[in-house]
N, C-alpha and C positions, 0 to 999 in steps of 0.2 A: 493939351494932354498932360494931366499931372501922373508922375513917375512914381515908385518906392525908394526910399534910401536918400530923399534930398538929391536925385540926380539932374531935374530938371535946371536947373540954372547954370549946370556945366553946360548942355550940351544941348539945350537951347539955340544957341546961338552956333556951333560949332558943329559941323558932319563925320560922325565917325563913320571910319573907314576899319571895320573887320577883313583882316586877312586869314585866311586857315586854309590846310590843305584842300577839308571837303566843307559845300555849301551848307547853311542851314535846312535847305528845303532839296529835298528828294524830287526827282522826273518821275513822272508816273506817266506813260503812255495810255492813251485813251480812246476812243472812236472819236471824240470831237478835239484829239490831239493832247499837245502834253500838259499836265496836270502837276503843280510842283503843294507837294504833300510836307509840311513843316517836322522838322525831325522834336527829339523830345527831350534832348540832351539841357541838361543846364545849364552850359552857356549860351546856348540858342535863347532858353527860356529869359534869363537877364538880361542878353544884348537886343532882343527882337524890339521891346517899346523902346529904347533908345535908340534905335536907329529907324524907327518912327517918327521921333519926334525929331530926328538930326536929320530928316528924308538921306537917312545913311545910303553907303553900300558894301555890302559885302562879297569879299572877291576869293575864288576858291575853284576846285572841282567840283564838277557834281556826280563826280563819282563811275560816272560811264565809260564804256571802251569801244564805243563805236565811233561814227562821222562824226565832227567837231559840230557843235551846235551851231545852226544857221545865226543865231543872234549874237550877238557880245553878250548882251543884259538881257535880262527882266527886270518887271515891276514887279514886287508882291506884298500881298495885303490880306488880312482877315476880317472876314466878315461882320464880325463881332468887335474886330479892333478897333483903333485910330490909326491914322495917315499910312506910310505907304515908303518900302524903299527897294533899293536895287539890289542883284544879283548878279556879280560879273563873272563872266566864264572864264576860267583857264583852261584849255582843253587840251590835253595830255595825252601823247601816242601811247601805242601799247608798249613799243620799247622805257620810255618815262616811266612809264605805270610800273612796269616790272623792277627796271633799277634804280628810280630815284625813291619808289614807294614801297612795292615789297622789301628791296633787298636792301638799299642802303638806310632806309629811314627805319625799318622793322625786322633787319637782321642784324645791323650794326648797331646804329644809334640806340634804340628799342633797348637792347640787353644791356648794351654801355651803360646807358644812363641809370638801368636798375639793377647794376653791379652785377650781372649775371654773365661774368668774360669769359665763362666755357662756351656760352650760347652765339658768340662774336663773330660775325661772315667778314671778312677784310676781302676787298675787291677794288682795284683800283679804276675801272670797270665803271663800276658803281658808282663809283667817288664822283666822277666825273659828269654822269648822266645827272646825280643829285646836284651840283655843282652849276649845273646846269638849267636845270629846270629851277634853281630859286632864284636865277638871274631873269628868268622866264616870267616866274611871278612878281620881280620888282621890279621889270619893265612895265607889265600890266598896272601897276600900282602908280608907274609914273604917269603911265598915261591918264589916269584918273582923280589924281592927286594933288589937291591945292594947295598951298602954303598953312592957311587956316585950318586944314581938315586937323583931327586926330586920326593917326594911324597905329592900328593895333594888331600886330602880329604875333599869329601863337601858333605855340608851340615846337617841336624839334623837327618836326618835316622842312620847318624853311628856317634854318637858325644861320642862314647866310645873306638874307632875306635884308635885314638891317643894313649892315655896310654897302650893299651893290644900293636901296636908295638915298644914303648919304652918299657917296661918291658921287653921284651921277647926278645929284640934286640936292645941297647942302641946306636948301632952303626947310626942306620935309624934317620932320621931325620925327620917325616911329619909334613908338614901344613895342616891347615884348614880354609874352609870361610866357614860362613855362611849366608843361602842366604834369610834367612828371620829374623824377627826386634829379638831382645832378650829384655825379659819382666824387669820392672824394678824388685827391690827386692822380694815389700812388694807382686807379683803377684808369682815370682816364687819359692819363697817357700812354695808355697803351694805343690809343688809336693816334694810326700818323697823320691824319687830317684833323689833328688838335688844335694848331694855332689857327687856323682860317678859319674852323669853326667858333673859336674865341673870339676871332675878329669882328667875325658875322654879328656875334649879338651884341656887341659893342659899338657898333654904330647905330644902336636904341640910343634915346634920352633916358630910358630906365628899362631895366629889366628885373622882372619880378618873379617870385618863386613864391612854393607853399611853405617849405621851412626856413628859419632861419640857417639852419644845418646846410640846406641843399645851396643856399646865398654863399655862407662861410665856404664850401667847397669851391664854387665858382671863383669867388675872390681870391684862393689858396691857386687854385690853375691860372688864374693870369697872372698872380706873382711870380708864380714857379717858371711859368711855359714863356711868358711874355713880357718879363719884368716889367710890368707893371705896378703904377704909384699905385697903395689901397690905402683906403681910411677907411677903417673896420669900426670905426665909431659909430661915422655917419655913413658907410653905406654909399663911398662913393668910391670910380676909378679914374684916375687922372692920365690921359692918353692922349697925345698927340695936342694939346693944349686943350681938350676938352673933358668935361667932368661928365661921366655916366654915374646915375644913380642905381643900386643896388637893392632891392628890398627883402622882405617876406611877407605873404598877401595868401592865407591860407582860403581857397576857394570854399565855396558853400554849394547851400540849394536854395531852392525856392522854397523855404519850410513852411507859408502859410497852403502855396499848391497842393503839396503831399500830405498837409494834415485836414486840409478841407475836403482833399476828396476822398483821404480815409473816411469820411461821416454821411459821405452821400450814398445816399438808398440801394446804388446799383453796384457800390462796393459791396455794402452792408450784405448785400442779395448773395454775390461772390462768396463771402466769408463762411456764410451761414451752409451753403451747396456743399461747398469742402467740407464743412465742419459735421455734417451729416454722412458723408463719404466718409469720413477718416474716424468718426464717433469720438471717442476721449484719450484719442494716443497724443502723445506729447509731439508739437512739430517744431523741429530745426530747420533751420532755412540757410541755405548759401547760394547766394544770387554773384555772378562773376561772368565778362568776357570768356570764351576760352581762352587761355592764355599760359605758359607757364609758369610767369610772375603772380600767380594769383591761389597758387598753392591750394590746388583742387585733391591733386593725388596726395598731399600729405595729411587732409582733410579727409578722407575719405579714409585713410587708415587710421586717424584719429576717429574715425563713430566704428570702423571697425573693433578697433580695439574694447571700445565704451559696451558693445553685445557681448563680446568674447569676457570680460571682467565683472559686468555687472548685468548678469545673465536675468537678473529680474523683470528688467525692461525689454528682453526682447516681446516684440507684438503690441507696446507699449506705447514706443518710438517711432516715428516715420520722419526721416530724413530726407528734404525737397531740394534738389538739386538742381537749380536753374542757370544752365551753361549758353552763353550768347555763343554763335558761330564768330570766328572769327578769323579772317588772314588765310581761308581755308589753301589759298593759291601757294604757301608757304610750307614745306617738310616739314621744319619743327613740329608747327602745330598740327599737321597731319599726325603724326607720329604720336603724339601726344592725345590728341581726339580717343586713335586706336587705345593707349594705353588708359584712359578713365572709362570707355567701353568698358574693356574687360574687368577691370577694378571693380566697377559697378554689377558687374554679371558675377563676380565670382563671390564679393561680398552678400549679393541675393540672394545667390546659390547656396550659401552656408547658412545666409538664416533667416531664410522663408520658413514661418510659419502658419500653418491653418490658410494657403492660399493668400496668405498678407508680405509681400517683400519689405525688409525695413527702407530701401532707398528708392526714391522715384525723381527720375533724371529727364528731367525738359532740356533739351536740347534744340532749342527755336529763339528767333526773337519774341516778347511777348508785350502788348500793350502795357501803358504806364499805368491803367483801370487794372488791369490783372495784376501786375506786380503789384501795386498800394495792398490789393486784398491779401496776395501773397505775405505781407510784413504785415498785416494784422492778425492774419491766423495764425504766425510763426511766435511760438513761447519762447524759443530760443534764436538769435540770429547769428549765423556762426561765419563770421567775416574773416579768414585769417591767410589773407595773400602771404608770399615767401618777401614781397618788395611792392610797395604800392606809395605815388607822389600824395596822394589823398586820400581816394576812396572814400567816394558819395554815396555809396550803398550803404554805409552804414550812417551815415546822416539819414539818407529818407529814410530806413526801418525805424528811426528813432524819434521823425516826424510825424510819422505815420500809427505810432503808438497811443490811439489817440485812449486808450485803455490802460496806459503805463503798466502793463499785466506783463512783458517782453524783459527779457535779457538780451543785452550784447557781449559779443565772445569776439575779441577783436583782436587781429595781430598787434604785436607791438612795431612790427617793423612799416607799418602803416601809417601814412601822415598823419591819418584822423586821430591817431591814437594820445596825438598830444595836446589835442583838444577832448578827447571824449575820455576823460579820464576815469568816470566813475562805472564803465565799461568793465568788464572780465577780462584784462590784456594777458597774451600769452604769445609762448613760443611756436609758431606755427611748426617747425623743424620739430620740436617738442613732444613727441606723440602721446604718451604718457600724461603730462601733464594738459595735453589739451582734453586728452579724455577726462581726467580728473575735474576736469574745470566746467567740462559738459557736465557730471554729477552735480557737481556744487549748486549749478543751475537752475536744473530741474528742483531740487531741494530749496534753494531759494527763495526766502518768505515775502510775502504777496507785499507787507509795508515794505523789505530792501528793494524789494524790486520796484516798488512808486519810487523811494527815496533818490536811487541812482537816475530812473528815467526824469523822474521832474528837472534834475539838475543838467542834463544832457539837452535836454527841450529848452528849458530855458536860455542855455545858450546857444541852441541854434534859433530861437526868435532872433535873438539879439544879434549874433552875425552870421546872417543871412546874405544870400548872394549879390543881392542888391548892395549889403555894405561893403561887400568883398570889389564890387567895382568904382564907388566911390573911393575908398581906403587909398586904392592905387595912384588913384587920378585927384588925390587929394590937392597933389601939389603945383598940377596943372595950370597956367596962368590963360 
């Protein structure tokens, strides 16, 4: 089974072992029993033929809150694919579920790590059940775990995850990324389970980040918190006689996926249906988790503002609002839900014309066939979270451009932003000027607009998420 990105001779010979809070494939209950439905997310999409060809496994939730699955594992495989890997269960009470996952991984950690310390739940509570359940998972790990494997743990839900299988088996090697920004100092030590949570990802061989910024912070808190040696040259920490390496490893997508199925007929078919429904009004697009880091409401008064000032365009404009449910078990975001409801009702309500509202608000998960069409009908794509480690939606609208006819309007405080330069960067908080920049836009002549997208395509052929997992494991022996 040949791989993309030259991965095959890594890992070949060697089983990687994915770790993440939730499994790649979803439970689907069925009359002839459970049915696990592959999720669509990009790192699924990169890791699934590697750990094909490694007969990996990958160990996680699957997400459920009922009786713990009768099995440990599954096998699973596609149809279509090559070879075949496992699926380990972690199975998590509902007490876990609530405070190691709602509350301490997406009340604390969550806001911490994207600088948002008004939004901070401190729970000692919490600490503990988290504290607990990743000793949980790297018991599971140990049982599964050979000397030879590659172990790769991601992200902030287990970032204790490291240290508990070093200690308990110095033989194991795991890495870690993480997949969202890390706070500078003076923000995270505000939380008092600072240095164990340092600890935790220090018992990686390497731990990798999307920016260099968010590396540089990391390396500043275990100077500061843990006196720790750093060599900020190379990128490495020296701890207990052993060197952890440090990177930056900016993630990607699958950009041949999202531009090859922008050209397939049953996109095409999508585009055309809308484009019929909507006739020749100009479409904006912002595709986002719900979330509060993803700066919807400040978005929303930014196209407010664009009808209220440039009153020519209204009935002109239709703004597509595609909101993932998310975390709904959680206040904030309840709260927040409520609050782009009414934003959305009141800005309709102001300027609905001729039976046409300017904003039309999906609120559903929606197929990756729908979304593709979504980013090729959209002139404008208006990405402008308040804090985002990446942010791949604005990669695939950029993939997916297979018309290079699109503008992107992208936060600056956005990881992507310091790759996708020839973008429209702006100040999400900015309202003013993000309306401004929504003008410039639409205005925007048909050659600037190939110019910028060619250069942004281009380099997402070139690093693409296949080289985003080589890059890491470059150095792997």
């Amino acid at each position: 089974m040949e791989m993309k990105g030259g991965l095959s001779d890594l890992f070949a010979s060697r089983r990687l072992v994915v770790v993440s809070n939730r499994l790649p494939y979803n439970p689907s209950r069925t009359s002839r029993g459970i049915r696990y439905v592959k999720g669509s997310g990009g790192l699924v999409t990169a890791l699934d033929p590697i750990l094909r060809l490694s007969n990996g496994l990958w160990i996680g939730w699957d997400g459920g809150t009922g009786p713990p699955m009768k099995e440990k594992r599954v096998t699973v495989s596609e149809p279509e694919g090559e070879g075949s890997y496992q699926l380990r269960f972690v199975n998590l009470t509902e007490k876990e579920i609530s405070h190691y996952y709602y509350s301490f991984s997406n009340r604390t950690l969550w806001p911490l790590f994207h600088n948002f310390i008004g939004m901070i739940h401190f729970s000692s509570a919490d600490w503990k059940t988290y504290f607990k359940t990743n000793a949980y998972f790297a018991g599971t790990i140990l049982e599964e775990a050979n000397p030879s494997d590659i172990i790769w743990v991601q992200d902030y839900h287990l970032c204790l995850v490291p240290n508990f299988i070093r200690y308990q088996n110095p033989d194991l090697r795991p890495y870690f990324f993480l997949h969202t920004p890390f706070p500078p100092y003076d923000t995270f030590r505000v939380l008092p389970w600072g240095k164990p949570i340092l600890e935790g990802l220090l018992g990686s061989e390497k731990i990798g980040f999307h920016l260099k910024n968010y590396a540089d912070n990391f390396l500043d808190c275990v100077e500061k918190i843990l006196n720790g040696h750093v060599d900020r040259e190379r990128g490495i920490v020296e701890l207990e006689g052993r060197k952890v390496k440090v990177g930056s490893h900016p993630i990607s997508i699958d950009y041949d996926a999202f531009h090859d199925m922008a050209l397939t007929k049953r996109v095409i078919k999508r585009v055309q249906k809308h484009r019929r429904r909507i006739e020749d009004r100009v479409v904006i697009l912002g595709v986002d988790r719900l979330d509060y880091t993803k700066g919807i409401k400040e978005r929303l008064l930014a196209v407010e503002r664009f009808l209220e000032k440039h009153s020519k365009f209204r009935n002109r404009v239709l703004f597509i609002q595609v909101a993932v449910p998310s975390r709904t078990r959680v206040d904030e975001y309840r709260v927040m839900k409520r609050e782009v409801d009414e934003t959305i009702g009141r800005i309709n309500g102001r300027f609905t014309g001729e039976g046409w509202p300017p904003i039309q608000y999906i609120y559903r998960s929606i197929s990756r066939e729908e979304l593709v069409a979504y980013y090729r009908l959209a002139d404008i794509a208006l990405i402008t979270p308040g804090r985002d480690g990446m942010n791949l939606i604005a990669k695939e609208y950029v993939a997916s451009q297979v018309d290079m006819k699109g503008v992107l309007i992208l936060s600056e405080f956005a990881g992507a932003a310091e790759e996708l330069t020839e973008a429209l960067l702006v100040n999400p908080y900015d309202i003013e000027t993000v309306c401004e920049t929504i003008h410039k836009a639409i205005r925007m002549s048909l050659r600037e607009k190939r110019r910028r997208m060619e250069k942004m395509q281009d380099l997402g052929k070139r690093r693409d998420i296949y080289c985003w997992v080589r890059d890491f494991f470059e150095e792997v022996d």
